[in-house]
Every structure is written in structure tokens, then in C-alpha cells.
N, C-alpha and C positions, 0 to 999 in steps of 0.2 A: 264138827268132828264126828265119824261113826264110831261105832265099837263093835265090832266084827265080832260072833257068836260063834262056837264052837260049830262045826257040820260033820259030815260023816268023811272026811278026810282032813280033821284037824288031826297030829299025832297027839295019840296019848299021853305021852309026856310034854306038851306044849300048852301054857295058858293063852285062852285067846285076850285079846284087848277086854272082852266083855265079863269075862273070869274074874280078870285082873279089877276093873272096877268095881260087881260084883260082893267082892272080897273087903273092896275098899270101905264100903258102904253096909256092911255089915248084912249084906244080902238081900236087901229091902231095893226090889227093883220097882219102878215107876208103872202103875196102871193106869189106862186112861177110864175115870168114873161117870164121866157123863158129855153129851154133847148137845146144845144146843143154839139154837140160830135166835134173835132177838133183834125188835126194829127201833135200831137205832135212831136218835134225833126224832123220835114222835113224839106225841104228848102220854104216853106215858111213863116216860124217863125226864120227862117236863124237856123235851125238845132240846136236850142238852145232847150235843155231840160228842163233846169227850165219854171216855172211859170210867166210870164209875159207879158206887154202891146202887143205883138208882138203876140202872142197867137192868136190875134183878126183875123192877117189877115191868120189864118191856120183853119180858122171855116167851117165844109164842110156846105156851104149855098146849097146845094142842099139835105141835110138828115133831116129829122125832129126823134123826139123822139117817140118810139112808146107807146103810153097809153095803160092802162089794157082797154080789150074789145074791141080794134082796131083790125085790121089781120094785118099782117105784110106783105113787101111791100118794093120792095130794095129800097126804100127812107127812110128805118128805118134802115141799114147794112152798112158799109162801106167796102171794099176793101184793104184798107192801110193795106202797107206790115208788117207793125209794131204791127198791132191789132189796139183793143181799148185800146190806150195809155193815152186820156186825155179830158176831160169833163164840161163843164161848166155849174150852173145853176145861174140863174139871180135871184134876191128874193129881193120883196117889200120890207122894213121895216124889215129890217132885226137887230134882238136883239144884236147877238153878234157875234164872231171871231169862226164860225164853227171846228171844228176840225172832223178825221176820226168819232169820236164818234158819232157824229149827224148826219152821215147816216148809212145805212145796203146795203152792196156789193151780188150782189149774180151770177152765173155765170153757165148754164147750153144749152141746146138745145133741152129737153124734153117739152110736152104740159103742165108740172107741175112743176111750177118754183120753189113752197112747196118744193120739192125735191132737188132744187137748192144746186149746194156747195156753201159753203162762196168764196166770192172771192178773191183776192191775195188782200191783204194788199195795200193803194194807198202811194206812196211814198212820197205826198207831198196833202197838203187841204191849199188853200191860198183865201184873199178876198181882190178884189178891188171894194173900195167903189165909188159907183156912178158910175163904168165903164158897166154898162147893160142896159139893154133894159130899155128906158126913165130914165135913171138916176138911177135906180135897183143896186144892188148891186150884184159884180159880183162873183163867187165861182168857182175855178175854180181846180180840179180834177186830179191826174196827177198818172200813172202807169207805170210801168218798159216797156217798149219797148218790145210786143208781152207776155207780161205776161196775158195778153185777147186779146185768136186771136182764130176764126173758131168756135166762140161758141157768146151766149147773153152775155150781161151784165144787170141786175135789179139792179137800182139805186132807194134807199126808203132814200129822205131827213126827218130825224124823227121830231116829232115836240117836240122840246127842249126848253129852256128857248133862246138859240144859235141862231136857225132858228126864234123862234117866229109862227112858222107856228100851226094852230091849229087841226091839221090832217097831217097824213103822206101824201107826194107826192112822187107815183110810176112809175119809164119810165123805158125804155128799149131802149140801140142800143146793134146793131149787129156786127158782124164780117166776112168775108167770103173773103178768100187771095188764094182760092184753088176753082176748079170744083166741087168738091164732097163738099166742103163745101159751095158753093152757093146754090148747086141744095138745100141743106137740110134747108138753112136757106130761102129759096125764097117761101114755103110751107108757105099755108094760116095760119101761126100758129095764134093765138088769145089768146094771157091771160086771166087766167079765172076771173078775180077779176073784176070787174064794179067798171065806176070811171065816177065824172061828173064832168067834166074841170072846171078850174077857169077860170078868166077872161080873162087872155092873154094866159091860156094852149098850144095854138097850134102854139104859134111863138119861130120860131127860137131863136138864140142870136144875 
């Protein structure tokens, strides 16, 4: 479900849906506090596939997420021979128990993400609360073993009644397990959407 946000043609005396929750919630709207990409099912999560505490120590602390309008920058790509397997975002205030539904996957290596395919289905969407960035709530992402590999990944957490968030939040990591597929992903590529970070945007998990 969206929650449509007042614009410059809502009437003044009209709340929008986003108001209205807003209000409900005592005005604590959902930030997202961190993003990052983590390889799943290695050995340092002890080669466990599921979703779990353990997850934390498989976070690559040297990749950040890439923003729309950023260039991209192998600190936004990872290497792991698996792909991108598994993902985590941190989120303020967060409303309820996310599921695949409250985000949009997308999966390509063109300058035109628009064009993106849907990306594979994620096998699993889990939240630990309070395990993120200052006590955030943690979300955390999980894909079949190389089912995203030598290609992006566009992750759009939507803003649902779920997330609480009052705007979509757009990132991107990368992929690159092959020569030919670094050299393609190491080009200055740029999203073309403009975005202007929140508060903690540019921190890790």
C-alpha cells in the first residue's frame, strides 16, 4: 500500500493518506540508517544460508551502497563468487514486518536502470529489531547463491504502511566475479535519478 504525500496541488484543506498516518504514529516517520551488501553462506557467517545474528560478521565493511547521482566506484561491487546473495537495510522507526512486497528488485548493467529486468525473486525478507545502526532495525535480504552475479542490483525499499518510510529509498551494489565483467562494471556508470540523502544515507551497517 502507498501513502500518497501532500504535493503542490493537494487542496489545503484535504489530508493526504501520508498526513493521515503521519498523525497516527505520532509523527515519527521511518528513515533508512544504513545499507549494506554481505556474503552470504561463506565462511564467515560459518556457511549458513539462512538469515541470521551471524550475518553481521559477513558485512563487506569496505563496500558502501551506490546512490542515484553518485558514479560508481569498486567500493559500490563486490567480487564474491556467489554474486549478490544478501543485503541488508537498517531503518529508523520502522512500522511493520517487511516482506518481498515492500521493495522493488531490479537487475541490469545498462546507463538505464528504467530498462532494468525484474530481478529474481529474494528467498527470504527477515527483521531484527534493534540489531542496526544505533539500535535501527535491521532487514535483511537473502538470494539464491549467484542468482545476482556480473550484473547491478536496484534495490527501491517502497514507502508502505511496512517500512513507514515517506519516499521510496534507491541504492545499488554491484557484482563482478570475472575480468570482462569488472572492466564493465568499473566505468564511471551514474544513475540517472537525483536523490538527496537522509540523515545517516552514506553509513554502512
Amino acid at each position: 500500500m502507498y501513502l500518497q504525500d501532500r504535493t503542490e496541488n493537494t487542496p489545503k484543506d484535504v489530508f493526504t493518506p501520508m498526513e493521515v498516518y503521519r498523525q497516527a504514529i505520532g509523527g515519527k516517520i521511518a528513515q533508512v540508517a544504513g545499507r549494506c551488501v554481505f556474503y552470504n553462506n561463506s565462511r564467515f557467517d560459518g556457511n549458513n544460508p539462512a538469515a541470521n545474528a551471524g550475518d553481521n560478521l559477513a558485512v563487506a565493511m569496505d563496500k558502501t551502497a551506490l546512490l542515484p547521482g553518485q558514479k560508481a566506484t569498486f567500493a559500490n561491487y563486490t567480487s564474491y563468487s556467489r554474486g549478490v546473495n544478501g543485503v541488508m537495510v537498517d531503518v529508523v522507526y520502522l512500522q511493520g514486518t517487511p516482506t518481498a512486497a515492500d521493495f522493488a528488485f531490479k537487475v541490469g548493467n545498462s546507463n538505464n536502470p528504467a530498462g532494468w529486468a525484474v530481478a529474481p525473486a529474494p528467498t527470504s525478507v527477515t527483521v531484527r529489531k534493534g540489531a542496526g545502526i544505533g539500535g535501527s532495525d535491521r532487514v535483511t535480504i537473502i538470494w539464491p547463491d549467484n542468482a545476482i552475479a556480473k550484473q547491478w542490483l536496484q534495490v527501491t525499499v517502497l514507502p508502505t504502511a511496512n517500512t513507514g518510510l515517506a519516499a521510496a529509498d534507491v541504492f545499488y551494489f554491484g557484482n563482478a566475479v570475472a575480468i570482462q565483467a569488472t572492466q564493465q562494471l568499473t566505468r564511471r556508470w551514474i544513475p540517472p535519478t537525483s536523490f538527496t540523502p537522509g540523515w545517516t544515507s552514506t553509513r554502512r551497517c
